[in-house]
Structures are given as structure tokens and as C-alpha cells.
C-alpha positions in Angstrom: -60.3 -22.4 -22.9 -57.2 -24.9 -23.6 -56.4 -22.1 -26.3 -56.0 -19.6 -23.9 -53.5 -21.7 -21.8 -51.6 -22.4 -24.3 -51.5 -18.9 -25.9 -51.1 -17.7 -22.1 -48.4 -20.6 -21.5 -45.9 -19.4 -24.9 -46.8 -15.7 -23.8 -45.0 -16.5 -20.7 -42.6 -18.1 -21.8 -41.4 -16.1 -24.4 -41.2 -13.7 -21.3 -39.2 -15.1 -19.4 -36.7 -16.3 -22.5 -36.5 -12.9 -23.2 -35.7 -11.8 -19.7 -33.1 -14.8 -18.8 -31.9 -14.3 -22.6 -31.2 -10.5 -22.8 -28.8 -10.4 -19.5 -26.8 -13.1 -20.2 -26.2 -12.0 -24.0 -25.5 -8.6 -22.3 -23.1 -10.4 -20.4 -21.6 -12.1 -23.0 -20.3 -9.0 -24.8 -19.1 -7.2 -21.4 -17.3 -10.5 -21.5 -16.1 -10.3 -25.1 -15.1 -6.4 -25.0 -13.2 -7.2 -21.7 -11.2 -9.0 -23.2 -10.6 -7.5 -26.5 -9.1 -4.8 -23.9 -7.1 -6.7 -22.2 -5.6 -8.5 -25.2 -4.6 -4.5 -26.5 -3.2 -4.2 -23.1 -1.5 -7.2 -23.5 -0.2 -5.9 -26.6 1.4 -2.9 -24.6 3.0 -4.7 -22.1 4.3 -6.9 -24.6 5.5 -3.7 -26.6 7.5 -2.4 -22.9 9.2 -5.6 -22.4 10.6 -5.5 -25.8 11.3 -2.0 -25.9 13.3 -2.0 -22.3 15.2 -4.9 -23.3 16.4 -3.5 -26.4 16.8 0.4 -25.0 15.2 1.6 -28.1 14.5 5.1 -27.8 11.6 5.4 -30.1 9.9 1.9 -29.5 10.1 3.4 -25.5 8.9 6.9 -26.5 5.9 5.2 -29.0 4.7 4.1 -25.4 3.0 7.1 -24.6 0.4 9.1 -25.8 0.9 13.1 -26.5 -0.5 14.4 -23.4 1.0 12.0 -21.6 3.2 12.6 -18.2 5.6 10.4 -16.5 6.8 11.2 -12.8 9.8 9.2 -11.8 11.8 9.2 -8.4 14.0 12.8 -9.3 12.1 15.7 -10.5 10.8 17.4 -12.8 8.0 15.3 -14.1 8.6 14.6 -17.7 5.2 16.6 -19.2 4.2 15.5 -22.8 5.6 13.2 -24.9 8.9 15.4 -26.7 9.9 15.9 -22.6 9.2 12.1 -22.4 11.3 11.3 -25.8 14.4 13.5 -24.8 14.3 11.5 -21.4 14.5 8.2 -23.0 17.0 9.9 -25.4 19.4 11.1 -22.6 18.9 7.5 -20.4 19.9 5.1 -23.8 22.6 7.5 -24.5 25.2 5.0 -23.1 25.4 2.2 -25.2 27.4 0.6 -22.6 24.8 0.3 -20.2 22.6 -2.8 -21.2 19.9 -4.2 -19.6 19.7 -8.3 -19.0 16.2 -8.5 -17.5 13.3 -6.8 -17.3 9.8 -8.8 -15.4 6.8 -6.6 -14.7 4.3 -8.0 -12.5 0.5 -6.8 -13.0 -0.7 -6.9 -9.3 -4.2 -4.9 -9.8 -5.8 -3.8 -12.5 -9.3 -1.9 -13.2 -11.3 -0.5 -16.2 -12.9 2.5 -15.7 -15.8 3.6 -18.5 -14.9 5.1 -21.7 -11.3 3.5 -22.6 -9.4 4.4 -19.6 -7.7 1.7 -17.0 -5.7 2.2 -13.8 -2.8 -0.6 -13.5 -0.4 -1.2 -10.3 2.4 -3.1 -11.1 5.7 -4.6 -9.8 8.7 -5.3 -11.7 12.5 -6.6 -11.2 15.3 -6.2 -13.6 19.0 -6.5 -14.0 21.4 -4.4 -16.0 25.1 -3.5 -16.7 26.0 -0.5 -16.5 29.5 -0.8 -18.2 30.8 -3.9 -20.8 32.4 -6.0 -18.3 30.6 -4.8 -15.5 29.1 -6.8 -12.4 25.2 -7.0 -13.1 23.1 -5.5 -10.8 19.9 -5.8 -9.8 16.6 -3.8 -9.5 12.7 -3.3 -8.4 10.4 -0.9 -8.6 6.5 -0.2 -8.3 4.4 1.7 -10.8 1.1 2.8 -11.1 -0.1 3.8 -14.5 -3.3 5.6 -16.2 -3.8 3.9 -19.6 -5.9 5.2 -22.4 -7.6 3.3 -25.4 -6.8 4.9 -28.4 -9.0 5.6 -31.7 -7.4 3.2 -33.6 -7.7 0.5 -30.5 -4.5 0.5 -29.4 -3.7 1.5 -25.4 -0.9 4.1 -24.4 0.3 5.3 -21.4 -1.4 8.3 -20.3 0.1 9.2 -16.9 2.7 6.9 -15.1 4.3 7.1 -11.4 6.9 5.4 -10.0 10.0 4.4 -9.2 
């Protein structure tokens, strides 16, 4: 009879290890891949910040992804990334024109299933638009469709804002 309690007793509680165990470990790699996406996000923003401060038409371009499409304040929504790359060509034309600051401001962010996230963001900025020039001063709001890339790496997908 005590065998039987004790077999029933580890039955149990092998069980219930099992079922606290399993959810938590589950947990643990939501956790884990969470943040392995936000770290490549991270890497994006990272990659804008540099690329806006320095103008770089490529680095601003390498942003997007192919299909991507960016709708600013003045039509006609840049479609695909060549219209996006003669955009940024045309805007960093002036070599004059330099920008001092550049601060985006993540104020909500969500992951949807299967690589895609939806980011609203802030940002303020200062540029001149001349050498010698008074620096003005600028904000904005954008919200952005990001996509997670084969090779890990997130892009821009769609983009609207000011």
C-alpha cells in the first residue's frame, strides 16, 4: 500500500512539474525572441539616427525594404524603394543644408505574428538650411509598418508622416 502512495505521490508530482515547468519555459523564449526583436529594431533606429545626421543617401535609402512605401506631408506617396532612393537623392542634394539634431521618440510599439511590428513615434530635430544660416527647429509624428527580414534584420515597410 505505502508503494502505491509513493508511486501515486512522484506520479503527481511529475504532473504538476511538467504543467508549472512547460508554461514558464514557454514563457521564457516569448521572452528571449522578444527581445532578440527588439534588439534588431534597435539596430534600425540606431541605423536612422546615423543615417539622418549624416544625410547619406544610400545609408537612408538601405532603410527600406523593396516593396516598401513612404507617404510624407506633399504627395505623391514615394511607392517602392527606387521612388524612395531618388527622394532621398533629390532632399540631400544640397550639401548646404545640414542637419544638427535629429531625437526620435518611440511612444508605442506592437508585434504582430510573423515578423511584422507597428511603431508610433515622435521626433524633434534641428537643421541649417544654408552655411551660416540661423538653425531651425523641427517635429514631427510617424507611424511605421516594420518587417523582419530573412536574414533577421528589420526594414521599413510602409511609413506615414510628417
Amino acid at each position: 500500500m505505502a508503494k502505491w502512495r509513493v508511486l501515486f505521490f512522484l506520479v503527481s508530482l511529475v504532473a504538476w512539474a511538467t504543467r508549472v515547468d512547460t508554461p514558464v519555459f514557454a514563457q521564457t523564449q516569448t521572452t528571449d525572441k522578444k527581445a532578440q526583436h527588439m534588439a534588431g529594431i534597435e539596430k534600425l533606429h540606431q541605423r536612422d539616427i546615423a543615417a539622418t545626421l549624416s544625410r547619406d543617401p544610400v545609408a537612408l535609402t538601405d532603410l527600406w525594404t523593396e516593396d516598401a512605401v513612404r507617404i510624407g506631408p506633399v504627395p505623391p506617396a514615394e511607392v517602392g524603394k527606387q521612388a524612395i532612393r531618388e527622394s532621398n537623392k533629390r532632399l540631400t542634394a544640397n550639401k548646404e543644408f545640414k542637419v544638427l539634431s535629429y531625437v526620435p521618440e518611440t511612444k508605442d510599439f506592437t508585434f504582430l505574428d510573423g515578423g511584422w511590428a507597428v511603431e508610433w513615434r515622435t521626433y524633434t530635430g534641428s537643421f541649417v538650411d544654408s552655411s551660416g544660416g540661423e538653425a531651425k527647429h523641427v517635429r514631427g509624428t510617424v507611424l511605421m509598418v516594420l518587417k523582419k527580414l530573412p536574414d533577421g534584420s528589420w526594414k521599413a515597410f510602409r511609413a506615414m508622416g510628417s
